[in-house]
ROKOL-918617 format. One record per residue (C-alpha): residue number from 1; residue in one letter; z, y, x. Coordinates in nm, 3 decimals, decimal comma. Each point is the difference from the previous one (the first is absolute). Example, Ala and Ser with C-alpha at 12.3 -4.5 7.8 and 13.67 -1.06 7.14 Angstrom:
! residues 2
R     i   aa        zz        yy        xx
R     1    A     0,780    -0,450     1,230
R     2    S    -0,066     0,344     0,137
//
This chain:
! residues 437
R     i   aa        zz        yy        xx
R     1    X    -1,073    -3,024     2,389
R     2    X     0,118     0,083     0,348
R     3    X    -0,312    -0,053     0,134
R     4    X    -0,172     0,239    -0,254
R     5    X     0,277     0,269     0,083
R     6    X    -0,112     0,005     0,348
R     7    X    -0,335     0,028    -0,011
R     8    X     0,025     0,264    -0,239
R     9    X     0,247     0,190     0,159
R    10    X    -0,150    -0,135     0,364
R    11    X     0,358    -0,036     0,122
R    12    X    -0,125    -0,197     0,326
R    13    X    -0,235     0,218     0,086
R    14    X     0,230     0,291    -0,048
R    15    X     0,324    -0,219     0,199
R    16    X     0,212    -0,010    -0,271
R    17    X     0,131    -0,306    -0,223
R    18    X     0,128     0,013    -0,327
R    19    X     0,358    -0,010     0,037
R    20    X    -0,038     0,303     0,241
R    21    X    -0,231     0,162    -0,269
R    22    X     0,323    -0,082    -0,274
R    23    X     0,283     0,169     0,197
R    24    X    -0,233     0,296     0,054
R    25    X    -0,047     0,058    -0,339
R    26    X     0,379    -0,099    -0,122
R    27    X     0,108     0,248     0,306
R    28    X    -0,270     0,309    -0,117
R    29    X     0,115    -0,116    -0,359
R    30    X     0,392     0,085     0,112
R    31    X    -0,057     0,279     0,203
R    32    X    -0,202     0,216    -0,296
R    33    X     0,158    -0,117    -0,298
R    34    X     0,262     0,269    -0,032
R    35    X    -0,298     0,155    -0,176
R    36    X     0,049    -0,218    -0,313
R    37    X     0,338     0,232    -0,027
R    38    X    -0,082     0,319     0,174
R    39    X    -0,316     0,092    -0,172
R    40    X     0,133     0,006    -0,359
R    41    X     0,282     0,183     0,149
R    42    X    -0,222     0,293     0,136
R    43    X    -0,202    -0,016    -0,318
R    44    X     0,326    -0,003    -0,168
R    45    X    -0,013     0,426     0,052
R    46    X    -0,349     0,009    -0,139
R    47    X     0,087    -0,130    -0,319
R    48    X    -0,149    -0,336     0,030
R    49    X     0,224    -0,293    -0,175
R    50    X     0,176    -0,183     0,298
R    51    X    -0,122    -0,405    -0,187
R    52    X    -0,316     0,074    -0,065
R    53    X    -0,045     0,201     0,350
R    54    X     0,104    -0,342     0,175
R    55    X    -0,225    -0,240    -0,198
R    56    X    -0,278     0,274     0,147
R    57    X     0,108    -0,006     0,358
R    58    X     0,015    -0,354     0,004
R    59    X    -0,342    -0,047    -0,162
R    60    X    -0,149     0,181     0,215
R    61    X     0,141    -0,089     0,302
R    62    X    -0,144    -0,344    -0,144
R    63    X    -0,340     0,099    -0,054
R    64    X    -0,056     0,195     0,274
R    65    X     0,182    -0,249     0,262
R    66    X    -0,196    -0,288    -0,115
R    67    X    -0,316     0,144    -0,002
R    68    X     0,016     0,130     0,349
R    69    X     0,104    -0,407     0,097
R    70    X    -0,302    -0,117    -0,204
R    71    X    -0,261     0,202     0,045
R    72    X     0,077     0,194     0,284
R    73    X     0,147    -0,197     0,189
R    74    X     0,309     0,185     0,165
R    75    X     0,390    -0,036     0,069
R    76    X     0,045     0,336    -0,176
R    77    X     0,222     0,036    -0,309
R    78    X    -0,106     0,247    -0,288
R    79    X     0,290     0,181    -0,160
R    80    X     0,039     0,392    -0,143
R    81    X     0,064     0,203     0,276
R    82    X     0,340     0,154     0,123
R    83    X    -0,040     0,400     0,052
R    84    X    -0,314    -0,006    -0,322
R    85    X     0,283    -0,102    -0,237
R    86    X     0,229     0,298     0,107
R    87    X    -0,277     0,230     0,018
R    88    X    -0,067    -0,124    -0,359
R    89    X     0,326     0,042    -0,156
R    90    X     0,163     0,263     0,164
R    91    X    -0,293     0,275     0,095
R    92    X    -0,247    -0,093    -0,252
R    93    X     0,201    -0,013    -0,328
R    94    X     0,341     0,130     0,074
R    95    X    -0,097     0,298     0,255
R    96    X    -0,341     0,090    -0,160
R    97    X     0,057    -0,130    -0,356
R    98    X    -0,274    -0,213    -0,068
R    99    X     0,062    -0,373    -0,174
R   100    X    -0,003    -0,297     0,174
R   101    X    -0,296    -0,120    -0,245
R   102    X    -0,204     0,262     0,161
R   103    X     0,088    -0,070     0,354
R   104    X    -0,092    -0,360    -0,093
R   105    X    -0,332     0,138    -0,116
R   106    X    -0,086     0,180     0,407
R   107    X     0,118    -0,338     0,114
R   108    X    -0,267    -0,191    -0,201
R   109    X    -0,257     0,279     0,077
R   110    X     0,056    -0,042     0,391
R   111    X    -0,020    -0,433    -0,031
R   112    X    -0,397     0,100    -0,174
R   113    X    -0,032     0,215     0,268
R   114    X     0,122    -0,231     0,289
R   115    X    -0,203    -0,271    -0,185
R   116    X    -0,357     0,183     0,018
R   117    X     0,067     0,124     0,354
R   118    X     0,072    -0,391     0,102
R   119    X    -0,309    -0,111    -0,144
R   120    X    -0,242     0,262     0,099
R   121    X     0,181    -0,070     0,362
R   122    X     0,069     0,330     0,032
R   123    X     0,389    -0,104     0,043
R   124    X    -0,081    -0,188     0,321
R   125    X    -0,249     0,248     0,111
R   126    X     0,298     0,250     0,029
R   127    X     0,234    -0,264     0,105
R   128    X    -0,228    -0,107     0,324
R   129    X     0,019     0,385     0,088
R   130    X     0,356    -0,017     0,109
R   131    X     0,028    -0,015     0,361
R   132    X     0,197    -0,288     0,160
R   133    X     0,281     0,234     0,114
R   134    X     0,081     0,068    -0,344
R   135    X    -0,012    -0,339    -0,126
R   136    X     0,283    -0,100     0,250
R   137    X     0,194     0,252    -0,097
R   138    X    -0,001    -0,101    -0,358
R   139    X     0,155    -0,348     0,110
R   140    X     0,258     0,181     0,241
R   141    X     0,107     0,279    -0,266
R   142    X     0,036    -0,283    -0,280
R   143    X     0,214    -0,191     0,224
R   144    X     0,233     0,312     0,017
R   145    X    -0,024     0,063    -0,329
R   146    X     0,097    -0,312    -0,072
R   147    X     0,285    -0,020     0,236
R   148    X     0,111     0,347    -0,148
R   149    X     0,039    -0,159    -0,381
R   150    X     0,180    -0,317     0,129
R   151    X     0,254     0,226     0,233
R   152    X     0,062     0,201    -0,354
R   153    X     0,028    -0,275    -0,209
R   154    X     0,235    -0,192     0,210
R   155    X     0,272     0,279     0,007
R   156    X    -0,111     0,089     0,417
R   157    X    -0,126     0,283    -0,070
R   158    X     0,082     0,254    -0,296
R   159    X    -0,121     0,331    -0,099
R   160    X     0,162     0,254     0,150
R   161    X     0,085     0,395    -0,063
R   162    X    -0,267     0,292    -0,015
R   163    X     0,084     0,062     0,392
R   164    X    -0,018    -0,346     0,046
R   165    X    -0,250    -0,212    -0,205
R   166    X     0,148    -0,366     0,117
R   167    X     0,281    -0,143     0,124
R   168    X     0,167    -0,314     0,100
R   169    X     0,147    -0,174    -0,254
R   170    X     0,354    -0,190    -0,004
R   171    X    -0,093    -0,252     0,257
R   172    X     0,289    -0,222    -0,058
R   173    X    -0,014     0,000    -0,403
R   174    X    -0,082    -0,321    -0,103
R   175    X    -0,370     0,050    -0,130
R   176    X    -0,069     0,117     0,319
R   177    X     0,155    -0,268     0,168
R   178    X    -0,169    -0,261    -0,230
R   179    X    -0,323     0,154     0,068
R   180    X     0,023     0,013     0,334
R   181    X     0,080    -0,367     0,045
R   182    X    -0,316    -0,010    -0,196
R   183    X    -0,174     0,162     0,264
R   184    X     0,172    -0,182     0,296
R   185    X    -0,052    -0,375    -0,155
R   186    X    -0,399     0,100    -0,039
R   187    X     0,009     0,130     0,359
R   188    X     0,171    -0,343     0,139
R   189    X    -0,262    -0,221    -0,236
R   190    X    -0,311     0,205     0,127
R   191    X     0,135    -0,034     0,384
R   192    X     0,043    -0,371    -0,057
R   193    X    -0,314    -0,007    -0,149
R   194    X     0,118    -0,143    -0,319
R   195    X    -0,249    -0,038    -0,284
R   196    X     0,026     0,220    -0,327
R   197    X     0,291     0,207     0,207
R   198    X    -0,016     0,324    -0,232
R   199    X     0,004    -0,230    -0,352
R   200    X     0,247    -0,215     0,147
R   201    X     0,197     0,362     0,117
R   202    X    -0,039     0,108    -0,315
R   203    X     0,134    -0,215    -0,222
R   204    X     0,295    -0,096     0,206
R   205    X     0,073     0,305     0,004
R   206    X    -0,017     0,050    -0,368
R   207    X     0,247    -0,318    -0,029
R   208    X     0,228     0,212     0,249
R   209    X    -0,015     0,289    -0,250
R   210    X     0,076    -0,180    -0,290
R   211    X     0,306    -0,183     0,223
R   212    X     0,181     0,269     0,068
R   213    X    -0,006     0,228    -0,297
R   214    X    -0,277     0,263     0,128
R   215    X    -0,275    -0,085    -0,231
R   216    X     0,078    -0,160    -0,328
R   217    X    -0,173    -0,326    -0,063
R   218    X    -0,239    -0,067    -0,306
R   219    X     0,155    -0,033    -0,312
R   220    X    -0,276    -0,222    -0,112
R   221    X    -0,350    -0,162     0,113
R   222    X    -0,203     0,034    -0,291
R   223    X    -0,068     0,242    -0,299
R   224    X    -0,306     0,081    -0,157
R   225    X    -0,220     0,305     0,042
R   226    X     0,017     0,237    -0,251
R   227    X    -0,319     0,178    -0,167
R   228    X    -0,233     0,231     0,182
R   229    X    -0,201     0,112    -0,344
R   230    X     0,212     0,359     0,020
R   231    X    -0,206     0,100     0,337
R   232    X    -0,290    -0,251    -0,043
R   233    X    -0,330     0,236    -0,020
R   234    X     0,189     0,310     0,009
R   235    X    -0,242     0,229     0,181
R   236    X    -0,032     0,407    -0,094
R   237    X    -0,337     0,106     0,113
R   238    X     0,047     0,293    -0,221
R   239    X     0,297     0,114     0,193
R   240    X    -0,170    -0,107     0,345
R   241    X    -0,369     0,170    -0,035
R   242    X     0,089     0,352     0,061
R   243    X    -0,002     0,279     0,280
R   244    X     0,369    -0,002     0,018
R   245    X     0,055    -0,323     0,041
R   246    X    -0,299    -0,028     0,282
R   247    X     0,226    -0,014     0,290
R   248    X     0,233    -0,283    -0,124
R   249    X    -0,313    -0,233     0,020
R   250    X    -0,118     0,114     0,280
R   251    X     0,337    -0,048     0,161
R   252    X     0,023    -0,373    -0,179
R   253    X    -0,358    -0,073     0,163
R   254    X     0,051     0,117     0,316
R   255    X     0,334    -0,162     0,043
R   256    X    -0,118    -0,352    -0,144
R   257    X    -0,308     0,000     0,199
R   258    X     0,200     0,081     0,357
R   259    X     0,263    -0,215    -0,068
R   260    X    -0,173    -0,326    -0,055
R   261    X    -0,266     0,114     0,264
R   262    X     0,300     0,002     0,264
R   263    X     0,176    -0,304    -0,110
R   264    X    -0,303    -0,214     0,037
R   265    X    -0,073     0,134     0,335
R   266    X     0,341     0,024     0,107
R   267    X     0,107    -0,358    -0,115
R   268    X    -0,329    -0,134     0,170
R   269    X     0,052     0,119     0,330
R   270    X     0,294    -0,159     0,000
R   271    X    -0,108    -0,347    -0,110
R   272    X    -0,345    -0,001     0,196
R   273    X    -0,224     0,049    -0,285
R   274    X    -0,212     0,301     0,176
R   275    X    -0,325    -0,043     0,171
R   276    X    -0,048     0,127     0,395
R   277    X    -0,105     0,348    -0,205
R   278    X     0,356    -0,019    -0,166
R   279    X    -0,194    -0,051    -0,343
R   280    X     0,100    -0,209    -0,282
R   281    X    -0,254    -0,236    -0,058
R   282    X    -0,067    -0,038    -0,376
R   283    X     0,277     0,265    -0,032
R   284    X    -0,231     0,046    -0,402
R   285    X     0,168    -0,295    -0,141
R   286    X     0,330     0,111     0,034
R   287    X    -0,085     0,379    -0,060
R   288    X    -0,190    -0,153    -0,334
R   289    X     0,351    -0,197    -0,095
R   290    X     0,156     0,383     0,084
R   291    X    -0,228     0,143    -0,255
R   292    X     0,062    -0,255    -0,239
R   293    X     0,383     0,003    -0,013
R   294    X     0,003     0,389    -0,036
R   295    X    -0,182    -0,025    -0,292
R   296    X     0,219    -0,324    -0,118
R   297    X     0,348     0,225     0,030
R   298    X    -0,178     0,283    -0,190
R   299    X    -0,035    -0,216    -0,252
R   300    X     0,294    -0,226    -0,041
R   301    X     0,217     0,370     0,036
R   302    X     0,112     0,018     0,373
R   303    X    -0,049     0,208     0,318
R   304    X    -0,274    -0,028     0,269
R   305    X    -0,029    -0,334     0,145
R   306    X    -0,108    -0,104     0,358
R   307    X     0,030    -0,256     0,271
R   308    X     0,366     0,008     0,092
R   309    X     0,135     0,090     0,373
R   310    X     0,254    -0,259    -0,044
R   311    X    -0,301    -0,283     0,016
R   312    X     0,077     0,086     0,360
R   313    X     0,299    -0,215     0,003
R   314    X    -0,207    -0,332    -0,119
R   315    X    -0,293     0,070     0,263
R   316    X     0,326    -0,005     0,196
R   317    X     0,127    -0,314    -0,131
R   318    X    -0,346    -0,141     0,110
R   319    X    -0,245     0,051    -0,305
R   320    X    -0,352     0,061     0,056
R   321    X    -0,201    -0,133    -0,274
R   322    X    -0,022     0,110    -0,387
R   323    X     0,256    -0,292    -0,082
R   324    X     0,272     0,238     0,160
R   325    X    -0,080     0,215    -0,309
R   326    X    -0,052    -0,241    -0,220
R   327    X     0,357    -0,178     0,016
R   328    X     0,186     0,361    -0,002
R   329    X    -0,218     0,080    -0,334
R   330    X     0,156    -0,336    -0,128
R   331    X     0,336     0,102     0,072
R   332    X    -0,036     0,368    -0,166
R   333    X    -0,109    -0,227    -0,355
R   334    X     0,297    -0,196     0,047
R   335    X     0,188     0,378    -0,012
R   336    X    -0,090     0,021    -0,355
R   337    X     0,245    -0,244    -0,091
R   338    X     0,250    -0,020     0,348
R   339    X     0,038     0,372     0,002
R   340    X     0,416    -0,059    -0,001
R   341    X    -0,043    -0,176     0,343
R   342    X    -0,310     0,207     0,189
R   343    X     0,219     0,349    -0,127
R   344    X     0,312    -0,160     0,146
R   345    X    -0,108    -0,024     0,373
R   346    X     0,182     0,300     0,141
R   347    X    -0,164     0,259     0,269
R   348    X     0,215    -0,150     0,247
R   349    X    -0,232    -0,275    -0,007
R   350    X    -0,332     0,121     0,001
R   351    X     0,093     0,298     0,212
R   352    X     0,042    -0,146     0,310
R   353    X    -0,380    -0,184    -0,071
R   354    X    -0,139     0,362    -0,041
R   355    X     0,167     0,115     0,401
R   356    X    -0,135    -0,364     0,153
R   357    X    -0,312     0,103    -0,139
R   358    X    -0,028     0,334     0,072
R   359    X     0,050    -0,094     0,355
R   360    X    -0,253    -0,268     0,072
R   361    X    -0,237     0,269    -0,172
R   362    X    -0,011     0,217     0,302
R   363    X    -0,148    -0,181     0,239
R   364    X    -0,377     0,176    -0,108
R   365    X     0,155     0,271     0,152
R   366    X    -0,095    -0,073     0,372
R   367    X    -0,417     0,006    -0,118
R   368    X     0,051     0,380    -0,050
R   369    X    -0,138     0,189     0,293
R   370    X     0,278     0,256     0,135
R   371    X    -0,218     0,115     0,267
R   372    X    -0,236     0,142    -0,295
R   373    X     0,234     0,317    -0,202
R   374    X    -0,311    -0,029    -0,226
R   375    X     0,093    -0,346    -0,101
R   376    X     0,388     0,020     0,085
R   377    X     0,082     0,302    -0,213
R   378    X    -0,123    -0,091    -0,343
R   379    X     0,105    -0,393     0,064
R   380    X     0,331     0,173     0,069
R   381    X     0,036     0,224    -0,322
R   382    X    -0,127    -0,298    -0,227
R   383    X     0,321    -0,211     0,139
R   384    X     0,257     0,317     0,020
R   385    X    -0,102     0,141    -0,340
R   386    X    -0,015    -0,391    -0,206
R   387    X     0,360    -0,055     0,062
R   388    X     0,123     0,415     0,028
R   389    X    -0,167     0,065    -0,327
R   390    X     0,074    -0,322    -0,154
R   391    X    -0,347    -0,005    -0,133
R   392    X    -0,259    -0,232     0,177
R   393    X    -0,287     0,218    -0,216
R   394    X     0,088     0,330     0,217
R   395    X     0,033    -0,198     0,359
R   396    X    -0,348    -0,130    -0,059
R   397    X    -0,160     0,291    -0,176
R   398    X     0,116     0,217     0,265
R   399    X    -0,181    -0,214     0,259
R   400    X    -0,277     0,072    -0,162
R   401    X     0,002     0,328     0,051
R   402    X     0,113     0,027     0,364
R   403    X    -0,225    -0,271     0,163
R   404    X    -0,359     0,206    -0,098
R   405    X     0,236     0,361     0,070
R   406    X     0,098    -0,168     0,341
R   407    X    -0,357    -0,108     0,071
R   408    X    -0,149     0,282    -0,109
R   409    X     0,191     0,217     0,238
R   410    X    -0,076    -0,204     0,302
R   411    X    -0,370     0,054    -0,084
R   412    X    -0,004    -0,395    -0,083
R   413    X    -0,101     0,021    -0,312
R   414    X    -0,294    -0,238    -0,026
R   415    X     0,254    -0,262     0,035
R   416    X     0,152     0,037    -0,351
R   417    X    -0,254    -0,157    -0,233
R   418    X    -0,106     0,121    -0,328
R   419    X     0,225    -0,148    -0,267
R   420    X     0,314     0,110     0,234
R   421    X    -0,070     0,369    -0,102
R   422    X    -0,025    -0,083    -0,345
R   423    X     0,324    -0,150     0,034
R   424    X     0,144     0,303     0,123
R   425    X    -0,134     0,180    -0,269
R   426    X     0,197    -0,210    -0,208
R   427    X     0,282     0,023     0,153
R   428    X     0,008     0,373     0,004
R   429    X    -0,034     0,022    -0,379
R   430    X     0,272    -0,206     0,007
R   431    X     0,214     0,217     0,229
R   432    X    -0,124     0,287    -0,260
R   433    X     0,057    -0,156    -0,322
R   434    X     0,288    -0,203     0,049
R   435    X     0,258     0,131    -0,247
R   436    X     0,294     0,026     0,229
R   437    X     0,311     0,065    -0,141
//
């Protein structure tokens, strides 16, 4: 069996081994699976039943994680997307009125979509437009981003007032201090170049948590999922296929298809995968497994999916092979019925993981070219806007648009190829048609 594990996986060839490949995927597994709780929450406002909204996050985090390990091939964790689930319940059904069945209708519309433009390879036609400048910049401004959620969650940083947007938060409150030996335990493992150091970092620090009263511990392991036949099938493509409601999925597309087109590159610049052209080779497979788990969380009534920023933290942890993914899909399934114990690992825990790995994620800054402003400036509003806006679809759609602008006006423009403009058309009717609030 371990012999058939490697050569399908080709851990040698990739230098990894299969204890490295576990604690990659138990680490990304950790790291991401406040979704299990946080997703039903969001989709809480839209109406959707919290129970059956977690049996649908989990399956298809499931489906969509384990297909990218199989058949792709790739450390990268499929989950519904942070940002597409607020955009979902609080601008789409409670700011514009619309139902969540109908929403769940765009989202299926934009997975066909996604799914035709994969096969035709139109997807990676665009995708090898993007100029390498931009591509490290995705890495660097998803670092930041991440860093940004795990100071928040952790208690370091806090929203502020109108004149101030963020401020320090009580430093010597107990959360904070919990999290922060968090952060400071991961820091000494990595230094001593200690194996699994964020997992290890984050469960001790859990245990800490649970110690001394700041998280409460799980009041069980195990319970059984309950059903998921109230949102099963629940699409409204009556309520989704008119004029009005153009923009929404035009807003769900765009957003989907930027997201998990940054992730990928910005997760595999950090863990090697790109060629000397800073391509992804192959990058189809996983873009296919994209496709495939939009369309899945149409179906089984949740928000748009995607490969997960947080599968940073097991490329971290040393993953590099599809086995990464394939032991983190293993652990969501186990969710269905340990749910008690994943929802009981506080942010104090998994915080900390999100800074460490927002950190090592910004070392693709140094292949950006500062001596070139027509490189420089858009790399730099991808990065400032992704964590300023809190929206990784605006940073990168707003790259977009400055890197042919920036070109254009230096009378370079026969370096931006073809399918770069018609991602800046995009990303202007986004810009348009986003319904802002």
């Amino acid at each position: 069996m371990l012999n058939l594990i490697d050569r399908y996986f080709q851990l040698e060839r990739n230098r990894t081994t299969l204890g490295r490949e576990v604690v990659a995927g138990l680490t990304t597994f950790v790291t991401m699976s406040y979704i299990v709780v946080v997703n039903p929450a969001i989709l809480k406002a839209a109406g959707v039943p919290v129970g059956p909204s977690m049996v649908a996050t989990i399956l298809t985090a499931v489906f969509g994680t384990l297909l990218m390990g199989l058949y792709a091939k790739r450390p990268f964790a499929i989950a519904p997307y942070m940002g597409e689930n607020a955009f979902l319940a609080y601008t789409v059904v409670q700011a514009l009125g619309f139902s969540w069945q109908a929403a769940l209708a765009a989202i299926l519309l934009a997975g066909v979509v996604f799914l035709v433009l994969t096969i035709v390879r139109l997807r990676q036609w665009l995708v090898d437009a993007i100029p390498s400048a931009l591509r490290y910049s995705f890495a660097v401004g998803i670092g930041l981003f991440l860093t940004f959620i795990g100071l928040n969650q952790t208690g370091v940083v806090m929203l502020g007032s109108a004149g101030a947007p963020l401020r320090a938060g009580h430093l010597t409150a107990a959360p904070v201090l919990v999290a922060i030996f968090g952060f400071l335990l991961m820091a000494v493992l990595m230094i001593r170049r200690f194996p699994a150091a964020i997992l290890i970092g984050i469960l001790a620090t859990a245990f800490l948590g649970y110690v001394t009263g700041v998280a409460a511990p799980p009041k069980a392991w195990v319970s059984l999922p309950p059903s998921i036949s109230p949102i099963l099938f629940s699409v409204d493509f009556r309520g989704a296929l008119s004029w009005r409601f153009f923009p929404i999925v035009l807003t769900i597309f765009i957003m989907a298809f930027v997201d998990t087109m940054g992730t990928l590159i910005g997760v595999s610049a950090r863990a090697g995968f790109l060629d000397e052209n800073g391509n992804l080779p192959q990058i189809e497979r996983p873009m296919t497994v994209d496709a495939l788990s939009v369309i899945f969380a149409a179906l089984v009534g949740t928000s748009t999916s995607g490969a997960f920023i947080e599968s940073a933290t097991g490329v971290e942890a040393g993953g590099r092979t599809g086995l990464t993914a394939v032991v983190t899909a293993i652990c969501f399934l186990g969710t269905l019925f340990f749910s008690p114990f994943i929802s009981a690992i506080p942010p104090q825990a998994y915080g900390p993981a999100l800074i460490v790995v927002g950190l090592l994620m910004l070392s693709p800054i140094t292949r950006i070219r500062f001596d070139d402003f027509t490189e420089l400036i858009p790399a730099f509003a991808v990065v400032a806007l992704m964590s300023f806006t809190y929206n990784v679809g605006i940073g990168i759609t707003v790259g977009f648009v400055l890197y042919p602008f920036c070109k254009l006006v230096s009378g370079r423009a026969g370096e931006i190829k073809p399918g770069l403009w018609v991602l800046a058309g995009l990303s202007l009717l986004f810009f348009v048609f986003y319904p802002y609030p």
